[in-house]
Every structure is written in structure tokens, then in C-alpha cells.
C-alpha positions as CSV (number, residue, x, y, z in Angstrom):
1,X,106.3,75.6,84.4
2,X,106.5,72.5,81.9
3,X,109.8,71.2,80.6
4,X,109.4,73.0,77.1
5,X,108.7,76.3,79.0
6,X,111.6,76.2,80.7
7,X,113.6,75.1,77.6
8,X,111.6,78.0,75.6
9,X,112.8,80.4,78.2
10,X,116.2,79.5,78.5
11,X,116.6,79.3,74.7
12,X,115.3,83.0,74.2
13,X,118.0,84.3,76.6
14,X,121.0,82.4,74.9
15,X,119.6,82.9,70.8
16,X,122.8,82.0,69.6
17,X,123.1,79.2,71.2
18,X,119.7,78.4,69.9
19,X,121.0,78.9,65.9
20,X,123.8,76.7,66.9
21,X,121.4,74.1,68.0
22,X,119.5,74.8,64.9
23,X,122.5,74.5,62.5
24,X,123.7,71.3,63.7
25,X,120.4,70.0,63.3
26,X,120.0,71.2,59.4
27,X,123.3,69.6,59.0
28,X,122.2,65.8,60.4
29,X,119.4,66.7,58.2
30,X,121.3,67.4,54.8
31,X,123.9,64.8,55.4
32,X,121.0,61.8,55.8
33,X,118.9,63.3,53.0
34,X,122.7,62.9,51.0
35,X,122.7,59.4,51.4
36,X,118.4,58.7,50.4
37,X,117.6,58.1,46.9
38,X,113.9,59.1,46.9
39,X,113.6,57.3,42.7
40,X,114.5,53.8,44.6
41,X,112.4,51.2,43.1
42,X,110.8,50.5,46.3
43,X,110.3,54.0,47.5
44,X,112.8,55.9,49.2
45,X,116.0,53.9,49.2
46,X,119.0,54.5,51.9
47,X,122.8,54.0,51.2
48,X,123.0,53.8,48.1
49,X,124.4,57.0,46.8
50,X,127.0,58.5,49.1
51,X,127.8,62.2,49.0
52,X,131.4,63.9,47.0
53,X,134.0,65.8,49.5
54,X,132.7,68.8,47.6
55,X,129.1,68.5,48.7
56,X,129.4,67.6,52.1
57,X,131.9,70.9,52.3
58,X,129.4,73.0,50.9
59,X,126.5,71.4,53.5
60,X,128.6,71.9,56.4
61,X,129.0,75.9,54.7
62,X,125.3,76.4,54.6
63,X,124.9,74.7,58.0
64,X,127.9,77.1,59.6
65,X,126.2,80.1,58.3
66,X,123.1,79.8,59.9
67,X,125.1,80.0,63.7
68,X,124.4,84.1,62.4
69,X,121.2,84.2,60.7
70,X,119.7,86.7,63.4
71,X,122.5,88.9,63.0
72,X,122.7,89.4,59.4
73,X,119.5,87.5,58.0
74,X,120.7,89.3,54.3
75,X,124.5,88.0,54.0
76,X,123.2,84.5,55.7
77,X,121.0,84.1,52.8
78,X,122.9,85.3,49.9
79,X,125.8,82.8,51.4
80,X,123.6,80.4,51.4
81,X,121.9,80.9,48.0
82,X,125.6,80.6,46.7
83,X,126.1,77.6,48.2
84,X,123.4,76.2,47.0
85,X,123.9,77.8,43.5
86,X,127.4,75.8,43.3
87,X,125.9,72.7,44.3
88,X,123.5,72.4,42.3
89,X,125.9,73.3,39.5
90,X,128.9,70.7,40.5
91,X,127.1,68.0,42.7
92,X,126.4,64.7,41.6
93,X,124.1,63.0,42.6
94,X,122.9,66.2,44.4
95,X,122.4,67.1,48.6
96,X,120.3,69.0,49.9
97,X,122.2,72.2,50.4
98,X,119.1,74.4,49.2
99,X,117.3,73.7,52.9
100,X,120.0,75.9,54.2
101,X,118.6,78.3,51.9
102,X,115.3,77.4,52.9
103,X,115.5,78.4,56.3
104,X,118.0,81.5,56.2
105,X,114.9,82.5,53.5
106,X,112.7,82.1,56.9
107,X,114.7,83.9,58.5
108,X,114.5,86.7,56.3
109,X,110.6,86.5,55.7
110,X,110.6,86.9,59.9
111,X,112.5,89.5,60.4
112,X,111.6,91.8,58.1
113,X,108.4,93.8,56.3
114,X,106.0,91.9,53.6
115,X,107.1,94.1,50.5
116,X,111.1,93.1,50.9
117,X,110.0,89.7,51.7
118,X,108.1,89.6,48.7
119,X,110.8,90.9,46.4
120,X,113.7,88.7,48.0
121,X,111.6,85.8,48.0
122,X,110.9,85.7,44.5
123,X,114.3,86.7,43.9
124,X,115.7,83.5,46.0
125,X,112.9,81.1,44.2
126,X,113.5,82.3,40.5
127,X,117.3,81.6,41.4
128,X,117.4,78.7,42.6
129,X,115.0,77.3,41.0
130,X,116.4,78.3,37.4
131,X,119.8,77.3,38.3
132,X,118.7,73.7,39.3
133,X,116.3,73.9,36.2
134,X,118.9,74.6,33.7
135,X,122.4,73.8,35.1
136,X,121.9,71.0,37.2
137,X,122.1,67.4,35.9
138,X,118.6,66.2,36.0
139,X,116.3,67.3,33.7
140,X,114.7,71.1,33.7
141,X,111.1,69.1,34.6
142,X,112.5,66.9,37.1
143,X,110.3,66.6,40.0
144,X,113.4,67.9,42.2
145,X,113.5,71.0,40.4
146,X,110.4,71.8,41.6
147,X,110.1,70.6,45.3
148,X,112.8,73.5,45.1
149,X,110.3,76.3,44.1
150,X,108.1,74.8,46.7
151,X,110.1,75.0,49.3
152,X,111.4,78.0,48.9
153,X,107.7,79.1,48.7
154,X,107.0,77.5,51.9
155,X,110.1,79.0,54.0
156,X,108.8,82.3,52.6
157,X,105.2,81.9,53.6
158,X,106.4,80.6,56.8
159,X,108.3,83.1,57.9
160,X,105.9,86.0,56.6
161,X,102.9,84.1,58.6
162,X,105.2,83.9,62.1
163,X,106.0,87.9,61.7
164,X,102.2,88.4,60.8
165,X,101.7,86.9,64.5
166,X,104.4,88.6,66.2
167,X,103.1,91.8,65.2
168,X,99.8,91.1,65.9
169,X,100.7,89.5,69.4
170,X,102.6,93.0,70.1
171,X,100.2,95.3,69.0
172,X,97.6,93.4,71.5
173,X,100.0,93.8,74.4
174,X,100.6,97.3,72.9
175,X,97.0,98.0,73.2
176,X,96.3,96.7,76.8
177,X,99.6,98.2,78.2
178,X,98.1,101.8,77.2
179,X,94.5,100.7,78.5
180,X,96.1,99.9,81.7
181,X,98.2,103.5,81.5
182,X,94.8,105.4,80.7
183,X,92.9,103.3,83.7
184,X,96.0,104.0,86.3
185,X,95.6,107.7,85.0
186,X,92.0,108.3,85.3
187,X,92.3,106.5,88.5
188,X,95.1,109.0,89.3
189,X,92.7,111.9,88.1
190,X,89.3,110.8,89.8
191,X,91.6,110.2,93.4
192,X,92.6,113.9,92.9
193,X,90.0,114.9,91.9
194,X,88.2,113.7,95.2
195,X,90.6,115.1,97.8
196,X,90.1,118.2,95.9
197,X,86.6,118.2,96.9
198,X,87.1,117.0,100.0
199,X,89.8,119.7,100.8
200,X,86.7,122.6,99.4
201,X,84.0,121.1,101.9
202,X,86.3,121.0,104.8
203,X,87.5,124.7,103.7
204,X,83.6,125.6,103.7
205,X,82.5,124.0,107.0
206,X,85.4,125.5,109.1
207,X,85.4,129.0,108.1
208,X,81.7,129.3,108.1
209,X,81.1,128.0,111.5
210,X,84.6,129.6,112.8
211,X,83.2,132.7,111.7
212,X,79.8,132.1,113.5
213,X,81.6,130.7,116.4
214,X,83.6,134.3,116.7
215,X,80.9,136.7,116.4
216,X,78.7,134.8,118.8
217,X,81.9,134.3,120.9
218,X,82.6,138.4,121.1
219,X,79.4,139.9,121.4
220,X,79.4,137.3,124.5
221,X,82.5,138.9,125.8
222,X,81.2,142.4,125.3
223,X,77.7,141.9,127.1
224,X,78.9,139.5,130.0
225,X,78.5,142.1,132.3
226,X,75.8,144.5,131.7
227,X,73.6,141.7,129.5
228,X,74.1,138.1,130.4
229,X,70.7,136.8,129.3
230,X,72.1,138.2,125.6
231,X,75.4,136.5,126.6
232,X,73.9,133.8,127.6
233,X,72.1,133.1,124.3
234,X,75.1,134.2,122.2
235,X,77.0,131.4,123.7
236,X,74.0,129.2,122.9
237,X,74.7,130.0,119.4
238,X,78.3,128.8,119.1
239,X,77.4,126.1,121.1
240,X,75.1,125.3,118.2
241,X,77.5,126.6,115.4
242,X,80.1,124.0,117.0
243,X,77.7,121.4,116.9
244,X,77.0,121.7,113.1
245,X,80.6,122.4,112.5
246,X,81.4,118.8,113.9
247,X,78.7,117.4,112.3
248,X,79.7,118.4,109.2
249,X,83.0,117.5,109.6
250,X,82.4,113.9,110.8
251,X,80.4,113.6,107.7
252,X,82.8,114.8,105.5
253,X,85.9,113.0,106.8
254,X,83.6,110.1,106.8
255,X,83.6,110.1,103.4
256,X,87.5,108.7,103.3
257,X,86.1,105.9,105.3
258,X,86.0,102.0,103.5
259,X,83.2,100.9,101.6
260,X,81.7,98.5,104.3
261,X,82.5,100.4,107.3
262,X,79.3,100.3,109.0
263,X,79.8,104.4,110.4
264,X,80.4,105.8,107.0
265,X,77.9,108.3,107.3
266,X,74.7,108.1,105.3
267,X,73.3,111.8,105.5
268,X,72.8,113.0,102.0
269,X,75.3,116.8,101.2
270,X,73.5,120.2,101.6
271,X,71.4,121.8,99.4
272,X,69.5,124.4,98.8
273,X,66.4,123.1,100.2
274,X,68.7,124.4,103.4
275,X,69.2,127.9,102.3
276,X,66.5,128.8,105.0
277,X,68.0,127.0,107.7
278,X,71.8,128.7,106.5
279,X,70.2,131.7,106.2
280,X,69.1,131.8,110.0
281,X,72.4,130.6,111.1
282,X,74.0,133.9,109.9
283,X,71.0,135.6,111.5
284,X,71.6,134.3,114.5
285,X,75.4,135.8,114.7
286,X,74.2,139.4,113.6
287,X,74.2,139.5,109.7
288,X,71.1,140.8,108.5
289,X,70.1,138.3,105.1
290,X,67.7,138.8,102.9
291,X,66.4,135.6,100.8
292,X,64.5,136.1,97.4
293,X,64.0,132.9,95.5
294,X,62.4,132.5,91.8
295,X,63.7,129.2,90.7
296,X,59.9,127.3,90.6
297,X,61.5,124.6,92.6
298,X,63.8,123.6,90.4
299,X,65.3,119.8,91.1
300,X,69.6,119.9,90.1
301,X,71.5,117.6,90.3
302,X,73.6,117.0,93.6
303,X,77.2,118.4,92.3
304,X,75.0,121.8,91.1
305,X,73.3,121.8,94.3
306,X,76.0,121.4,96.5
307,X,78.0,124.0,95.2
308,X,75.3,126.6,94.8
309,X,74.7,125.5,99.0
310,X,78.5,126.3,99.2
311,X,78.7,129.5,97.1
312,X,76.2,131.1,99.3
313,X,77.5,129.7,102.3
314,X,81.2,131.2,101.7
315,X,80.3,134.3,100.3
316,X,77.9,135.1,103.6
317,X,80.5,134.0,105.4
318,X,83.0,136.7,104.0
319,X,80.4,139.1,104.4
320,X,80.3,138.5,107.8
321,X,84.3,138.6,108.5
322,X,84.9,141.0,105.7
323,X,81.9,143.5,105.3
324,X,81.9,145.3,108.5
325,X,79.5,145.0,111.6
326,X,76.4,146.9,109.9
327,X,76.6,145.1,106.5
328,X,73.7,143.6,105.0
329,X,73.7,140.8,102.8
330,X,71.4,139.9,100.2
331,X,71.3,136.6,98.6
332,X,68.7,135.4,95.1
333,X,68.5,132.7,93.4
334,X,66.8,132.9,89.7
335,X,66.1,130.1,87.3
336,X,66.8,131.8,83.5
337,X,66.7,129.2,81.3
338,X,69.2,126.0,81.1
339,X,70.4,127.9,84.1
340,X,70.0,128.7,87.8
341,X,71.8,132.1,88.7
342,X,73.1,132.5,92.2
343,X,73.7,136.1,93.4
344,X,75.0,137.3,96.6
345,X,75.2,141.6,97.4
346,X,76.3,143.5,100.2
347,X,76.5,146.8,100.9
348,X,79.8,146.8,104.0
349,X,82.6,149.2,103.4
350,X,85.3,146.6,104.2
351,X,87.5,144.5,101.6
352,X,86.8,141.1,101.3
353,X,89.2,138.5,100.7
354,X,91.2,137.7,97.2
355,X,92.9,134.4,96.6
356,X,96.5,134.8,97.0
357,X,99.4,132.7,97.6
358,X,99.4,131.8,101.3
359,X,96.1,132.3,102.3
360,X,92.3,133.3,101.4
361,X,91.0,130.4,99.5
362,X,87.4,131.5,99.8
363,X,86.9,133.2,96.6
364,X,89.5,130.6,94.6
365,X,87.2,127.5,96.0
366,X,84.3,129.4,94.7
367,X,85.8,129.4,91.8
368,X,87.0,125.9,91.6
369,X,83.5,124.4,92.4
370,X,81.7,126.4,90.0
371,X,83.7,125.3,87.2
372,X,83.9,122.1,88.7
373,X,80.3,121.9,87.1
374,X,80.6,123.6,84.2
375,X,79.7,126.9,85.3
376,X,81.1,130.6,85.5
377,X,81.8,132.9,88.5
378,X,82.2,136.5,88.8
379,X,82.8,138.5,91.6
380,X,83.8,141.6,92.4
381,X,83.3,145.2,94.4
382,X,79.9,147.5,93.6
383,X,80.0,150.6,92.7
384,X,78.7,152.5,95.6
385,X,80.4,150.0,98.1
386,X,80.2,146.3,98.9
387,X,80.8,143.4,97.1
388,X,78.9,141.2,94.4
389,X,79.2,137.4,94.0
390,X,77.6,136.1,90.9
391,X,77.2,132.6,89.9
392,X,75.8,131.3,86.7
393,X,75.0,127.1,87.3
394,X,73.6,124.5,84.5
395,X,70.3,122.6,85.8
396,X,71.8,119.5,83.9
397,X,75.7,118.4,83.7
398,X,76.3,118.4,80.5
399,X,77.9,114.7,79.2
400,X,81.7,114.6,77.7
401,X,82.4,112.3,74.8
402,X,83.6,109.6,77.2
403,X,79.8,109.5,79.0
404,X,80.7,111.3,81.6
405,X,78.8,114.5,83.5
């Protein structure tokens, strides 16, 4: 930090100091201008009018009343103006009190709006300038009279300009003080966002494959005996329901991995092009599935795909733990329009889950992905018996004003 930064900085933490500083200087100023007679025949000529008693008192008033010119910026300048107002009046030959004036009138024009500064600063040059003009002892077209009006003029315009920049300065720090607060926040919002994603897949993946992994595990333990080639391959099925569940899991809690770690996994998040392979997993454990499919291929994008994958995948899997051992499940997938409709029926006798506090998140993550894209989610018991999960999904994210899908 340079000398005049430091000096800046311990100034603007002692400001009356500062004014102090600032008064003694306008004094030195006024007393030496006292003593110059600027109509010398060679120019400016020094010492050779000296100042009355009377002037240099009203100087050293002028000066004194700056010390409080932050403080009350008003009374400094009508003191001032007075002072200057009885000087020019009784002085003879006349000092510069009116640069007291002057700078209490900056003052002014700093610290306050354009509209007062306008009124108070024609106020203070009319004044002045008219009590110099026609009760001081020069004449009214002296050349003094008016270095008065412009000086005035110019504290005014000075001190109007220096607010004009200290506004200006503040409403740019303003401004990228609440872009900061809106980056930090959506920051804030796209981190919660993401765990709040992660937290779904990880729901999805374990009580899927847990389910699997207990149905294959049971009809094991009931056929040990009398059946163990059908045990045999029932255990072959959690084996490979484990498998996928740590699979799944490596990749999704590979996701919270850095950037450049060379393991973040690279495999790209399920779709439907794997509603087969699901499909045959639940199969495998005993659920009879049906898959009809009229969406012409249809290409979504990955958010819409993965959560279709996922609505399927949850709602089979709460057939199979909810529905009863001889459900059937049967799962469609339409294109209508902007949309792709995902439907999911059974026909068990049991009660499937409902999100409540504590437990069963299945139907409430549904719900949170769907809308996550934009789309709607109904579910809900048949009449007859069983349970219907319907899912209406945009083929394109729609774009919010900020350009975002």
C-alpha cells in the first residue's frame, strides 16, 4: 500500500480530524490571499495591503466552522455565508472569507440530492454575489465581484460532480454484491438440487434390487430341500440382483467423485432402451410383467428418460413387495403428442405404500422426479383391485426465462 493509501485510509477513520486538517489549511490560505494585491502593477503584488483585526476574526470564524462541516453541512454554510456577508460589507481592502463559503457550499453539494443543491446553490451565489456587488467598496463590475459568482459556481459543480460519482461507485458495488448473492444462491440451489437426485437414485437402486434380492432369497429358503436345482438358480438370481445393485451404486456414488478423478465412472444413466432388460429382472424373481410399447422410438432427453426408467422401476418394485405373490403387473408406454405417457397396473389385493412421515418414499420420489421435469403423476387404487401408476412426461424440457431446461 502507497504512502497516500495509507494516509487516505487513516484519514477516512478519523474525518474530523481530517476537517481540522482541512480548516487550518483554508485559513493559511485566506490569511496569504489577505496580504496579495492581485491590481499590483506588475501582477500580483505581496505585502502591501495587510488585513484589519476585524477580517482576520472573521477568517479564523469561517475557518473554525468548517472543523463541523460533515456534521451539519446546512448551519456550516449559512455561518459561513454570514461571515462572508459582514466582510464583504465592513472589510477594507477585502479577504477572502467567501472561500470558506466556497467549500462549506461543497460540502453541501456532496452531501446532499441535485434539486436542494440546485436551490441552495443559487441561493448562496445570488447572495453573495449581490452583497459584494452592491455593498462592498469596489465597484458592482469589479472583476472580484465576479470571481465570486464563479466560485461559488464551481464549489457547487464540484461537489454535485463528486456525489454524482459516489452514487454511481455504490450502485456498482450495489449491483455486483447482489450478482454475487444470486450466484452463491443458485449455487446453493443447483448443490441441493443434486443431492436431491442423488438421494432418489440411491432410493431406486436399493429397494429395487433389495426387493429382488428377497424374493429370490425366500423362495431359496422354501425349496432347499425338496428343489435345490430351483434353489440353486434362485440364489443365482440375487447373486445377480447384488451384482447390479453394486454396480449401480458405484456409479451413482461415483458421481460425488472430483472432476479429474480418473474412476469417476463413465457409464451413461438408464433408460428406457433398458425396459426389456428391467423387465426380465422382475421376471426372474416371480412377477409376471407385461411390456406394450407405442412410442415409435421416440429419442428424450436424458432427465425424461431417466425418470420414466425410474417410475417403472419403483412402481414394479412395489408391486412386487406390495401386490401379493400372484399379482401381475402391466407396464405401457404411449407417445400422445408433446408427450410420452408411462402407465403401470396391477391387479394384487395388497396396499401399496403412501409417502408418510418416517418412511415409504417410493411414491413421493416418484413424484418428485416427475415434476422434477415438468411433468404430472397420478396414482392411485383401481376399482376392482390393484393399483394404477400414471405418468404424463414432455419429449422436450421446456426452457425458463433464464435459458434453462
Amino acid at each position: 500500500m502507497s504512502t497516500i493509501a495509507r494516509a487516505r485510509c487513516r484519514f477516512a477513520a478519523h474525518p474530523l480530524a481530517l476537517d481540522a486538517a482541512l480548516a487550518v489549511a483554508v485559513l493559511v490560505c485566506m490569511v496569504a490571499g489577505s496580504f496579495a494585491d492581485p491590481h499590483g502593477p506588475d501582477g500580483v503584488t505581496w505585502g502591501v495591503r495587510t488585513p484589519d483585526p476585524l477580517s482576520l476574526l472573521l477568517m479564523a470564524l469561517g475557518a473554525a466552522a468548517l472543523v463541523l462541516r460533515r456534521r451539519a453541512p446546512m448551519t456550516v454554510l449559512a455561518l459561513t455565508g454570514v461571515v462572508s456577508v459582514v466582510e464583504f460589507v465592513t472589510g477594507d481592502p477585502r479577504a477572502p472569507v467567501v472561500m470558506s463559503a466556497v467549500v462549506a457550499l461543497y460540502t453541501v453539494a456532496a452531501t446532499t440530492d441535485r434539486p436542494t443543491t440546485w436551490r441552495v446553490g443559487l441561493l448562496t451565489m445570488a447572495v453573495l454575489t449581490g452583497a459584494a456587488m452592491l455593498a462592498g467598496p469596489l465597484p458592482w463590475y469589479a472583476q472580484d465581484n465576479l470571481a465570486v459568482f464563479a466560485w461559488t459556481g464551481i464549489g457547487a459543480t464540484a461537489g454535485d460532480a463528486v456525489r454524482s460519482r459516489r452514487a454511481f461507485v455504490h450502485a456498482i458495488r450495489e449491483r455486483a454484491e447482489r450478482a454475487e448473492r444470486t450466484r452463491e444462491e443458485e449455487a446453493r440451489r443447483r448443490v441441493a438440487e443434486e443431492r436431491l437426485r442423488i438421494a432418489r437414485d440411491l432410493h431406486d437402486v436399493v429397494a429395487h434390487h433389495i426387493a429382488l434380492v428377497n424374493v429370490q432369497a425366500g423362495v431359496a429358503a422354501h425349496v432347499m430341500d425338496k428343489r435345490p436345482d430351483q434353489a440353486k438358480e434362485a440364489l443365482g438370481h440375487v447373486r445377480e440382483a447384488s451384482r447390479s445393485a453394486l454396480n449401480e451404486l458405484r456409479a451413482t456414488v461415483g458421481l460425488l467423485r472430483q472432476s479429474d478423478d480418473p474412476e469417476a465412472p463413465t457409464e451413461p444413466a438408464p433408460g428406457l432402451d433398458r425396459l426389456d432388460e428391467l423387465a426380465g429382472t422382475f421376471r426372474n424373481a416371480g412377477l409376471h410383467v407385461e411390456v406394450a410399447r407405442a412410442d415409435q422410438g421416440t429419442a428424450l432427453p436424458t432427465a425424461v428418460d431417466l425418470a420414466a426408467y425410474r417410475v417403472i422401476q419403483e412402481a414394479l418394485t412395489n408391486v412386487q413387495k406390495h401386490a401379493g405373490p400372484e399379482a401381475k403387473a402391466e407396464v405401457s408406454v404411449v407417445r400422445v403428442g408433446p408427450n410420452i405417457e408411462i402407465t403401470v397396473l396391477d391387479d394384487g389385493t395388497g396396499e401399496h405404500e403412501a409417502p408418510a412421515a418416517g418412511g415409504g418414499h417410493g411414491l413421493l420420489g416418484m413424484r418428485e422426479r416427475v415434476t422434477a421435469v415438468r411433468g404430472t403423476l397420478t396414482t392411485g387404487p383401481r376399482y376392482g383391485g390393484g393399483f394404477r401408476v400414471h405418468a404424463i412426461l414432455p419429449v422436450k424440457m421446456p426452457v425458463d426465462h433464464r435459458g434453462r431446461a
